[in-house]
C-alpha positions as CSV (number, residue, x, y, z in Angstrom):
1,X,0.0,0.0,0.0
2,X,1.3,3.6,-1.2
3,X,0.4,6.2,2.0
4,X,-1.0,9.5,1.6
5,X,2.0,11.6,1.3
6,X,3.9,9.6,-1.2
7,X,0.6,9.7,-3.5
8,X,0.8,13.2,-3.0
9,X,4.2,13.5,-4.4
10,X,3.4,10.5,-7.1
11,X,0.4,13.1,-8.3
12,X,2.1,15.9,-8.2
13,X,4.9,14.8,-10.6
14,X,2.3,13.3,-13.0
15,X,0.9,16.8,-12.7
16,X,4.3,18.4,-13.7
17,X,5.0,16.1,-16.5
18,X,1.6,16.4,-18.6
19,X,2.0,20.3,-17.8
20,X,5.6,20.1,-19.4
21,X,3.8,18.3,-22.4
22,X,4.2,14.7,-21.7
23,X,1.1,12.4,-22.1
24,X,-0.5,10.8,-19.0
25,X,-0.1,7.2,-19.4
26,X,3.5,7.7,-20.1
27,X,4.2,9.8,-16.6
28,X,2.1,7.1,-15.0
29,X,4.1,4.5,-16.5
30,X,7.2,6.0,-15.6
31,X,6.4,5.8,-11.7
32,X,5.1,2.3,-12.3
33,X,1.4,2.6,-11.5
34,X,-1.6,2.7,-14.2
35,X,-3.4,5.4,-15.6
36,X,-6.6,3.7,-13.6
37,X,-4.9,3.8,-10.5
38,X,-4.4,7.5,-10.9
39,X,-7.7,8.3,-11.7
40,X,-8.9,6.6,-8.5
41,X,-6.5,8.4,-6.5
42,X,-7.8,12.1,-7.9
43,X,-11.6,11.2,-8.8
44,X,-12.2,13.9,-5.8
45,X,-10.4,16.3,-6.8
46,X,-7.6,15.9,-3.9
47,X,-5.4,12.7,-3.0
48,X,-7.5,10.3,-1.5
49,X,-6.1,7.7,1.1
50,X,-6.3,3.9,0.9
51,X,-9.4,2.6,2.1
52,X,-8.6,-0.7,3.0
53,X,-7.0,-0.8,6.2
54,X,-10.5,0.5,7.5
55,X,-12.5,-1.4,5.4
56,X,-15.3,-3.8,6.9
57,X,-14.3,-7.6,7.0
58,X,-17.2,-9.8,7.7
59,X,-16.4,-13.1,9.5
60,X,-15.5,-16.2,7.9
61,X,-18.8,-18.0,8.1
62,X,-17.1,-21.2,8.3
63,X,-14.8,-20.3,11.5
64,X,-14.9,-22.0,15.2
65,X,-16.9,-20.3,17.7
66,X,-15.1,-20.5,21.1
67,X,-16.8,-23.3,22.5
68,X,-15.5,-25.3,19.3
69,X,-12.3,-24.4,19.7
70,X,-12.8,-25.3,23.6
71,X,-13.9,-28.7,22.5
72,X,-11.4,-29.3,20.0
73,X,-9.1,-29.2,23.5
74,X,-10.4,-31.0,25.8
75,X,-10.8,-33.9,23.1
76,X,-7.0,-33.5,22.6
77,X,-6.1,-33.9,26.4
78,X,-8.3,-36.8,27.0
79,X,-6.2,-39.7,27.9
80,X,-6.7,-41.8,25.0
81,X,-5.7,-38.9,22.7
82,X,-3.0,-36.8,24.7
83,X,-0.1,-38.4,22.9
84,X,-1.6,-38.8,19.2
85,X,-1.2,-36.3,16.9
86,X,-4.1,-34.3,14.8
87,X,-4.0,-36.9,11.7
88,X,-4.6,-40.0,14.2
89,X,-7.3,-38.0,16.1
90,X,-9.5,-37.1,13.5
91,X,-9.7,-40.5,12.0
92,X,-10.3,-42.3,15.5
93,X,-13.1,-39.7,16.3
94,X,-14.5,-40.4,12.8
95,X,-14.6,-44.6,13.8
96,X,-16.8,-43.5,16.6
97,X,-19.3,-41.4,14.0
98,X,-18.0,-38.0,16.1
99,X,-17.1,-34.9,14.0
100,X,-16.1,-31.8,15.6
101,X,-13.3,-29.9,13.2
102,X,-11.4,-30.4,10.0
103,X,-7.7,-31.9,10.4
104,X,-6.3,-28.7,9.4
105,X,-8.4,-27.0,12.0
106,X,-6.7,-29.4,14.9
107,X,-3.4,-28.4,14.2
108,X,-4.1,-24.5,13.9
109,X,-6.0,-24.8,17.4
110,X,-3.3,-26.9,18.9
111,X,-1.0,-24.8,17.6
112,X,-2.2,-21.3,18.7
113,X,-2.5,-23.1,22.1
114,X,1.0,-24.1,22.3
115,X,0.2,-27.5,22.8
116,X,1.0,-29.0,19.2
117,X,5.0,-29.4,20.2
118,X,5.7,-33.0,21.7
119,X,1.8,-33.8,22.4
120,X,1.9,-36.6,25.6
121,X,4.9,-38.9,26.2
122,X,7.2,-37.5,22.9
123,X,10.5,-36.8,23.9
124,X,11.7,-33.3,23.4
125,X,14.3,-33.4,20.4
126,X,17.9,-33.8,21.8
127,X,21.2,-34.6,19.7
128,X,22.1,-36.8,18.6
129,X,26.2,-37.7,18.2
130,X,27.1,-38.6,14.2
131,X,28.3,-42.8,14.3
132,X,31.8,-43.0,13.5
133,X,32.5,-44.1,10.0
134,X,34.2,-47.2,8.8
135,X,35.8,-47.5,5.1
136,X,36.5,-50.6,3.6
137,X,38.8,-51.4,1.1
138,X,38.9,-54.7,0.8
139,X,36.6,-57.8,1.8
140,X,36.6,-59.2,5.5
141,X,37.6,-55.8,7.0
142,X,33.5,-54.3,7.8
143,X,30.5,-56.5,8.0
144,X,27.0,-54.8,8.4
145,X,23.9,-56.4,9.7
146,X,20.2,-56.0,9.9
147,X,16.8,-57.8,10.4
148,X,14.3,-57.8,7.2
149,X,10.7,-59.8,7.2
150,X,10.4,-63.2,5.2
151,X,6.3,-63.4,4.1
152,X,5.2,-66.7,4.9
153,X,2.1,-68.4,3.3
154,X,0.1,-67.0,6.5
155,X,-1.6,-63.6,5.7
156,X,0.1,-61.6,8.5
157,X,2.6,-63.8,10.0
158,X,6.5,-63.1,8.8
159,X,10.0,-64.5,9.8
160,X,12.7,-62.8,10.8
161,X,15.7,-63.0,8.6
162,X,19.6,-62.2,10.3
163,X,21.4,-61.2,8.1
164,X,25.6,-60.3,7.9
165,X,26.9,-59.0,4.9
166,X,30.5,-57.5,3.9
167,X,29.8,-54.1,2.5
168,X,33.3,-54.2,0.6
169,X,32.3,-57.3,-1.7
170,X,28.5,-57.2,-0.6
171,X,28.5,-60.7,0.0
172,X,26.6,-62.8,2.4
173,X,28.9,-64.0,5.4
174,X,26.2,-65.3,7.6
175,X,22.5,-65.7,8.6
176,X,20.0,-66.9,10.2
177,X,16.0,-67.2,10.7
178,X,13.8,-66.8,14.1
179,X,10.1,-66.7,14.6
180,X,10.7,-63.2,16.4
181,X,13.0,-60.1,17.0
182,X,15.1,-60.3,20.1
183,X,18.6,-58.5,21.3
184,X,19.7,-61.7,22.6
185,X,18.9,-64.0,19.0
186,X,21.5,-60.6,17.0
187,X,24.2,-61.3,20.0
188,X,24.1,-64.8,19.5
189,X,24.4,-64.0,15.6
190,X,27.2,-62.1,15.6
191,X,29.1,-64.0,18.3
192,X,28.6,-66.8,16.2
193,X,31.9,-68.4,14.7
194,X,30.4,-70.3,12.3
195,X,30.1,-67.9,9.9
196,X,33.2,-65.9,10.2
197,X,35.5,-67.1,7.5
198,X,37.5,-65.4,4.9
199,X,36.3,-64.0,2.1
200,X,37.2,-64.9,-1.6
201,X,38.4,-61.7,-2.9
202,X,38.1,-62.7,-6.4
């Protein structure tokens, strides 16, 4: 928005420009506003002022009345939602037929209460120290491991595969299979000597 003072000075150039013999839409060009817009701001007679930081803005018809907003709350704070986000408490109220507020809606109220940063039991962020880094050049000198889910011909049931690999040569140096996912099952794995023999470079 241009203020009063500097459309003064904008109209008053225009002024002395078409006085000097220069046309209108070229002076308004020159100070980077349109002809129209000039017009509007002398249809009086004088310079008026923008109008629209007093203009009249109805009310969103759409937007929460207090007690909404209230509600939208206390249903966040109630034990089975405290520590579930917006996106999983929306959904779950809509299982039970209950509506109260758009997702989007949530998150602003949450938000505006300063309650949407680590809702219930989340941690607060803390930092977290880089892992050292290993580099291999040549087979045998850095295994990696992880667990990865085998389907089985049950709809829902899965094996758990152990798995050691050399990242130089990316080949397998040892496994195994279990029913579950326990610490005690991976320090058995890798204390396992079975497994540990030399690597074929070639």
């Amino acid at each position: 928005m241009i203020n009063v003072p500097d459309r003064r000075r904008a109209v008053g150039l225009i002024k002395e420009a078409v006085d000097a013999g220069a046309p209108k839409q070229k002076a308004c060009d020159e100070l980077g506003i349109s002809l129209r817009t000039y017009r509007r701001w002398t249809q009086d007679g004088g310079v008026k002022a923008d109008g629209r930081p007093d203009a009249d803005r109805p009310e969103p018809a759409n937007k929460l009345r207090p007690e909404e907003r209230q509600q939208i709350l206390e249903t966040c704070n109630e034990e089975a939602y405290r520590s579930l986000p917006p996106s999983q408490i929306v959904p779950a109220l809509a299982d039970r037929d209950t509506y109260i507020a758009s997702e989007s809606s949530f998150y602003r109220v949450l938000k505006e209460a300063d309650q949407l940063h680590r809702r219930g039991r989340a941690q607060a962020p803390r930092s977290v120290a880089k892992p050292e880094a290993y580099k291999a050049t040549g087979p045998n000198q850095v295994w990696s491991w992880d667990i990865t889910f085998l389907a089985t011909t049950i709809t829902g049931i899965f094996y758990r595969l152990y798995l050691v690999m050399d990242i130089y040569s990316r080949k397998i140096v040892g496994w195994e299979i279990h029913e579950n996912e326990t610490a005690d099952q991976a320090s058995l794995l890798i204390r396992n000597r079975s497994f540990q023999t030399a690597i074929d470079p070639t």
